[in-house]
C-alpha positions as a Markdown table, in Angstrom:
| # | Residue | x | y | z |
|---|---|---|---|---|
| 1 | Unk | 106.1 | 240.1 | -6.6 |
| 2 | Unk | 107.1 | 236.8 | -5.2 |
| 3 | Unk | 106.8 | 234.7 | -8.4 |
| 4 | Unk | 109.4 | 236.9 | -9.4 |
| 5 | Unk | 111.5 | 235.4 | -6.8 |
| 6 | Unk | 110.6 | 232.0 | -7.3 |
| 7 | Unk | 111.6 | 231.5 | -11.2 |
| 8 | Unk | 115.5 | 232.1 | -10.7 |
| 9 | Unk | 115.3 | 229.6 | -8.0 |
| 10 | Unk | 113.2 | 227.2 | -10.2 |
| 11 | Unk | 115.7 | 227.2 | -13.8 |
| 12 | Unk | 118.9 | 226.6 | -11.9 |
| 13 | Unk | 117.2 | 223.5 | -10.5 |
| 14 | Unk | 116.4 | 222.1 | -14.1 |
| 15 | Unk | 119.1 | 222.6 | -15.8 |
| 16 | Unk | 121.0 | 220.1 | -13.1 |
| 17 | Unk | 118.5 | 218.0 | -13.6 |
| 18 | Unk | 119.3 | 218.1 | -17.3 |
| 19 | Unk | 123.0 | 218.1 | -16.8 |
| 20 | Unk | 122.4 | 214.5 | -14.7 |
| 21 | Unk | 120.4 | 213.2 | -17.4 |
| 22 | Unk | 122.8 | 214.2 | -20.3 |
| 23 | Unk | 125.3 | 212.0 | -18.2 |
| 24 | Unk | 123.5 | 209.0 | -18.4 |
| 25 | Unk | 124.9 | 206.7 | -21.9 |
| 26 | Unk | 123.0 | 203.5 | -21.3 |
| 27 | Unk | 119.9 | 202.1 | -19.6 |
| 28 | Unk | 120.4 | 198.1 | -18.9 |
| 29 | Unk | 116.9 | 196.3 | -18.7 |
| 30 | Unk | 116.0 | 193.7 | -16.4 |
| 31 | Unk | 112.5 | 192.4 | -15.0 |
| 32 | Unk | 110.9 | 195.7 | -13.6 |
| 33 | Unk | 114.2 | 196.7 | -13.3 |
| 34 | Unk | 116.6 | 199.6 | -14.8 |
| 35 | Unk | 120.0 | 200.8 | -13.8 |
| 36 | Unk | 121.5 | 203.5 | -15.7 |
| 37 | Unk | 125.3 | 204.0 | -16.6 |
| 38 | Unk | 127.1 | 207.1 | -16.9 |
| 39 | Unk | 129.7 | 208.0 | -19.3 |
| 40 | Unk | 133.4 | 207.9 | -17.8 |
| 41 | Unk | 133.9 | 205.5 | -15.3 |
| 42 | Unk | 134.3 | 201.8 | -14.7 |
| 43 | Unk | 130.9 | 200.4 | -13.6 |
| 44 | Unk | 131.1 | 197.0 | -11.9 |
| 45 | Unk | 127.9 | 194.8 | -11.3 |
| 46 | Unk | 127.2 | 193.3 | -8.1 |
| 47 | Unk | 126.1 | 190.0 | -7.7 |
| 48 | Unk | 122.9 | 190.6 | -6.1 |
| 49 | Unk | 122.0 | 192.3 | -9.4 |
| 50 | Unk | 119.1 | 190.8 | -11.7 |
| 51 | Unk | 119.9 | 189.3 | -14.9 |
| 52 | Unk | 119.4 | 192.1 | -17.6 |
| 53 | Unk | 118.1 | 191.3 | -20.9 |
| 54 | Unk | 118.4 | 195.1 | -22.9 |
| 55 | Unk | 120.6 | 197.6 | -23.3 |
| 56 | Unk | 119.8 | 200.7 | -24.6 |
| 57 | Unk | 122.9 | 202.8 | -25.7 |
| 58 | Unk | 121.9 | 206.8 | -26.4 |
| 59 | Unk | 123.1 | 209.0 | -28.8 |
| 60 | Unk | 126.7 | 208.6 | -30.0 |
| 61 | Unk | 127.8 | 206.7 | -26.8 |
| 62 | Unk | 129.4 | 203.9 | -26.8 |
| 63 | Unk | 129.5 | 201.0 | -24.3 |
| 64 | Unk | 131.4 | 197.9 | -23.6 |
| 65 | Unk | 131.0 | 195.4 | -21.7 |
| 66 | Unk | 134.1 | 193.1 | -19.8 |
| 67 | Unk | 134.2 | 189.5 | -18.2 |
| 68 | Unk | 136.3 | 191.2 | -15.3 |
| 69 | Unk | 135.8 | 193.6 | -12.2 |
| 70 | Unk | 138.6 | 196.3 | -14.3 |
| 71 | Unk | 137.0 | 196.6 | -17.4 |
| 72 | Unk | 140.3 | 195.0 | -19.4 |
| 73 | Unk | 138.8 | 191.8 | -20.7 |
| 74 | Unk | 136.2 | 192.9 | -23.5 |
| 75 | Unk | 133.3 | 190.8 | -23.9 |
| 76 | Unk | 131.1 | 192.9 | -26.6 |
| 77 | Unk | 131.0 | 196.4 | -27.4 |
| 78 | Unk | 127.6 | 198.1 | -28.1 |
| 79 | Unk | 126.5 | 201.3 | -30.2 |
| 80 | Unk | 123.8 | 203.5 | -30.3 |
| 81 | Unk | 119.8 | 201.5 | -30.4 |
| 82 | Unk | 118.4 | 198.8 | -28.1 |
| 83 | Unk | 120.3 | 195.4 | -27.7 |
| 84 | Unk | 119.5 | 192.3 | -26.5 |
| 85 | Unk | 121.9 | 190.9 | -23.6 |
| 86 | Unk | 120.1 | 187.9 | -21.8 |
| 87 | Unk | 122.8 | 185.6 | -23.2 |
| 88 | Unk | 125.9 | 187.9 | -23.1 |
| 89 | Unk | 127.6 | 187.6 | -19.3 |
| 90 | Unk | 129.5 | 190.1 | -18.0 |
| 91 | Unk | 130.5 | 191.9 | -14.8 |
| 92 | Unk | 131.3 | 195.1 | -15.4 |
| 93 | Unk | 130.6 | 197.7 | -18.1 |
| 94 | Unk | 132.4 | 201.2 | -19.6 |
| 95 | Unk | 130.2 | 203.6 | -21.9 |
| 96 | Unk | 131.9 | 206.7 | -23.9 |
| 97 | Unk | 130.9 | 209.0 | -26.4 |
| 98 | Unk | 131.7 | 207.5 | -29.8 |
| 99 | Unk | 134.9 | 209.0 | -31.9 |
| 100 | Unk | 132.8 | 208.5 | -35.1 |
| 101 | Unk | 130.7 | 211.7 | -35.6 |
């Protein structure tokens, strides 16, 4: 009888974990090093940071990327696939889901 208890403990658990990871739009790529971005907010770098070299952008997110701390200065915008970014410097970064569907 107690696996019975045990399962609706168990699925309420994944699907947060599922709900965190549908949050995620981008994955930046550094040496041994990843740092995911959610959709919505302003995400500012810190300077301790590695240099990153990829982004991977999911799905139909968008993200952009600024020169400043407020995301108001674009620098490049990026769509959905794997980009390279070891020459494009920025500081902070702003991913959305993509109008275009």
């Amino acid at each position: 009888m107690r696996p019975f208890y045990i399962i609706p403990l168990v699925f309420p658990a994944l699907g947060l974990a599922n709900k965190a990871e549908d949050n995620s739009a981008a994955v930046l790529f550094g040496n041994d090093y990843e740092f995911s971005v959610a959709r919505g907010p302003c995400v500012n770098l810190k300077k301790g940071q590695p240099t990153f070299h990829e982004i991977k952008v999911t799905g139909h997110d968008v993200c952009t990327v600024y020169a400043n701390l407020k995301c108001d200065t674009e620098v490049r915008e990026f769509r959905a696939g794997v980009h390279e970014i070891t020459n494009v410097v920025f500081k902070s970064i702003k991913c959305s889901t993509s109008e275009e569907l």
